[in-house]
C-alpha positions as CSV (number, residue, x, y, z in Angstrom):
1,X,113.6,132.7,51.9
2,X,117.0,131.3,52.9
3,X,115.9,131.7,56.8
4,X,112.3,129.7,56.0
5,X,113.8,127.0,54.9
6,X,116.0,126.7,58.1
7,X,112.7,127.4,60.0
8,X,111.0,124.3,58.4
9,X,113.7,122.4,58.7
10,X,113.9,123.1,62.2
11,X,110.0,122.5,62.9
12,X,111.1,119.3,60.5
13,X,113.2,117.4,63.1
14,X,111.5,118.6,65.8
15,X,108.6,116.5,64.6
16,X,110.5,113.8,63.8
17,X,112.0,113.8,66.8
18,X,109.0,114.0,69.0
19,X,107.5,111.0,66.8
20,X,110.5,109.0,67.5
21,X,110.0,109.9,71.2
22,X,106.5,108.9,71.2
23,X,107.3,105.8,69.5
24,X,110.0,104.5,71.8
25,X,107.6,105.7,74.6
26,X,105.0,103.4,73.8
27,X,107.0,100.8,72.9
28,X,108.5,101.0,76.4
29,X,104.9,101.1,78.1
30,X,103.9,97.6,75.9
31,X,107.1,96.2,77.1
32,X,106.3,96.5,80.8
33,X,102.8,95.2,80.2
34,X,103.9,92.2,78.0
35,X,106.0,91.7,80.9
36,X,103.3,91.6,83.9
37,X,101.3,89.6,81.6
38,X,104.0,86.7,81.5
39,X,104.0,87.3,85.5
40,X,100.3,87.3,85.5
41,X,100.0,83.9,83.4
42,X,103.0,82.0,85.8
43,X,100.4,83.1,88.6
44,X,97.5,81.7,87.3
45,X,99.5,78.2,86.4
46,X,100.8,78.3,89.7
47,X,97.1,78.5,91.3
48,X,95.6,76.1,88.6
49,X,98.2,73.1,90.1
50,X,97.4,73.3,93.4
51,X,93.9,72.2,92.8
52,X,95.6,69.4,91.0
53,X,98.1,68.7,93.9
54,X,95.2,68.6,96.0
55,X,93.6,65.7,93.9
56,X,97.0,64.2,93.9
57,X,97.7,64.5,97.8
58,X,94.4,62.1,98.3
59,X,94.8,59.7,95.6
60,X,98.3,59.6,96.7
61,X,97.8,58.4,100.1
62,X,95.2,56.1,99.3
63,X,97.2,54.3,97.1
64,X,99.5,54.0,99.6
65,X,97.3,52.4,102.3
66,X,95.6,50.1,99.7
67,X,99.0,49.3,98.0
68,X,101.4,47.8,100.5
69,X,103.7,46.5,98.2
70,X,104.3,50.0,96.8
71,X,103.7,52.2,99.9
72,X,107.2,53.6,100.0
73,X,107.1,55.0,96.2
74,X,103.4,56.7,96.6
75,X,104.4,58.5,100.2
76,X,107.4,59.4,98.8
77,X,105.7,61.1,95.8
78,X,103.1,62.6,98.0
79,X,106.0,64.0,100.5
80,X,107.3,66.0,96.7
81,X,103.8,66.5,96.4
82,X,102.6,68.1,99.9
83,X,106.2,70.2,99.8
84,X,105.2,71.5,96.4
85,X,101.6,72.3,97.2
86,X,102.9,74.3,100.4
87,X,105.6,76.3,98.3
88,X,103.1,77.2,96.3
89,X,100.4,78.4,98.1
90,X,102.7,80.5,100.3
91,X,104.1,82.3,96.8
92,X,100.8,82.9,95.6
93,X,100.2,85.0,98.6
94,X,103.3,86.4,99.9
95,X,105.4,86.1,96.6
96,X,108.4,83.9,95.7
97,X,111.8,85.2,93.9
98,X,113.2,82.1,92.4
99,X,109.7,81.6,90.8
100,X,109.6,85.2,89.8
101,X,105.8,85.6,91.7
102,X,105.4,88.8,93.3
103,X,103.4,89.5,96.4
104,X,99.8,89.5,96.6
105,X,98.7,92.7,95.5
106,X,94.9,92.0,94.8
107,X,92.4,92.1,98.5
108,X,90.0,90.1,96.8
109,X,92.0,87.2,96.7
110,X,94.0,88.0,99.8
111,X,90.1,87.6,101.6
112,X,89.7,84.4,99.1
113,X,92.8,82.9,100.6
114,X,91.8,83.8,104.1
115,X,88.8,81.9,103.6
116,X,90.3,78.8,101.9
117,X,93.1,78.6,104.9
118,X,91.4,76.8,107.7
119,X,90.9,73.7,104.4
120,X,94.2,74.0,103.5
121,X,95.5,73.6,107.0
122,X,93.4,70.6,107.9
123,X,94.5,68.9,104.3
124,X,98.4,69.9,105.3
125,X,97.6,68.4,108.7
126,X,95.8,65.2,107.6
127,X,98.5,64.3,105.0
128,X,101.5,64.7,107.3
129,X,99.6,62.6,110.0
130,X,98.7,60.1,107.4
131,X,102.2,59.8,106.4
132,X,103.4,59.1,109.7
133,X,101.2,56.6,110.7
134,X,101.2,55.0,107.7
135,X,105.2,54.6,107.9
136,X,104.1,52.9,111.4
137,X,101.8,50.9,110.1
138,X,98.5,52.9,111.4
139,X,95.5,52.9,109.4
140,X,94.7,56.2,108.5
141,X,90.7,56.2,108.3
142,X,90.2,59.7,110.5
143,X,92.9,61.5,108.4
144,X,91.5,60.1,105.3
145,X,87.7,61.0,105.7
146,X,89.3,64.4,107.4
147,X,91.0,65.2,104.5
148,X,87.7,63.8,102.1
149,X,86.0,66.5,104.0
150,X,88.7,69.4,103.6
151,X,89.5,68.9,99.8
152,X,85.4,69.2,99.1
153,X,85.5,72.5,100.6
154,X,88.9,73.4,99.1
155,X,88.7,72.9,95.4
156,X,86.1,74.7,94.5
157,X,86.9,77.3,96.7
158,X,90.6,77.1,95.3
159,X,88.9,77.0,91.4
160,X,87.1,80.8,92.2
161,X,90.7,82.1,93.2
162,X,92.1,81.1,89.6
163,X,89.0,82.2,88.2
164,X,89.7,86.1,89.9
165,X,93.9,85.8,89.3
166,X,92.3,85.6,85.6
167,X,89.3,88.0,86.1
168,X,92.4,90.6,87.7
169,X,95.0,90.0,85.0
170,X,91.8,90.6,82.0
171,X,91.4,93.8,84.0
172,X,94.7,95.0,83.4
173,X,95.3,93.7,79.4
174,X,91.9,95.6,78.8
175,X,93.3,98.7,80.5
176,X,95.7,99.1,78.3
């Protein structure tokens, strides 16, 4: 009887140790996912504000052409602005330590940024060039109705890339 008792005490811990195992195990797994979920929800801020910065970048330099008395202050802002909007984009796609962004994992949007490129580089180009000639005095009509043209094509294009960084990070809190 005396050697039972040490069996089931035995098969006792051994439970309660494999429960405790299981326990921590999950616990461990939730962690990690909790923790790409916070990366996953940084990303899809990140991509949301550039179609804002976009908006911005325009409004920004047409203030600045139709405001003379406060064209310093608005290309200044859309210098912070333009800088931002680059930084951005490039971490979205190839990943960015100080914001804690990884690098594009997803080919879906990899494609999705290939597409949206040639707009973004036109609206890059269009606000540099309208900065500088409008520090010289230049009107800035071509650049503006250039970059008009570019943001059309960019937002929603830009919109359907936050749409699938939230379709892609669903995908992975429902795999779970």
């Amino acid at each position: 009887m005396n050697r039972e008792l040490v069996k089931l005490r035995r098969f006792y811990l051994i439970a309660v140790a494999i429960i405790c195992l299981v326990i921590i195990g999950s616990q461990l797994v939730l962690q990690n996912s909790i923790e790409l979920q916070s990366d996953d929800s940084k990303v899809i801020n990140i991509a949301g504000r550039q179609r804002m910065f976009s908006q911005k970048l325009v409004k920004g330099l047409l203030a600045a052409q139709y405001a003379p008395t406060e064209q310093d202050r608005y290309l200044a802002e859309v210098k912070g602005i333009l800088n931002k909007w680059k930084s951005s984009h490039e971490a979205l796609q190839f990943g960015n330590s100080e914001l804690g962004i990884e690098p594009l994992q997803s080919a879906v949007i990899d494609s999705m940024f290939q597409e949206i490129a040639p707009f973004y580089n036109q609206m890059t180009s269009s606000v540099e060039t309208a900065s500088l000639k409008l520090e010289n005095g230049e009107a800035i009509d071509e650049e503006l109705s250039l970059l008009f043209i570019s943001e059309a094509e960019f937002l929603p294009r830009m919109d359907r890339i936050v749409c699938q960084f939230f379709k892609e990070s669903s995908q992975g809190i429902f795999s779970l």
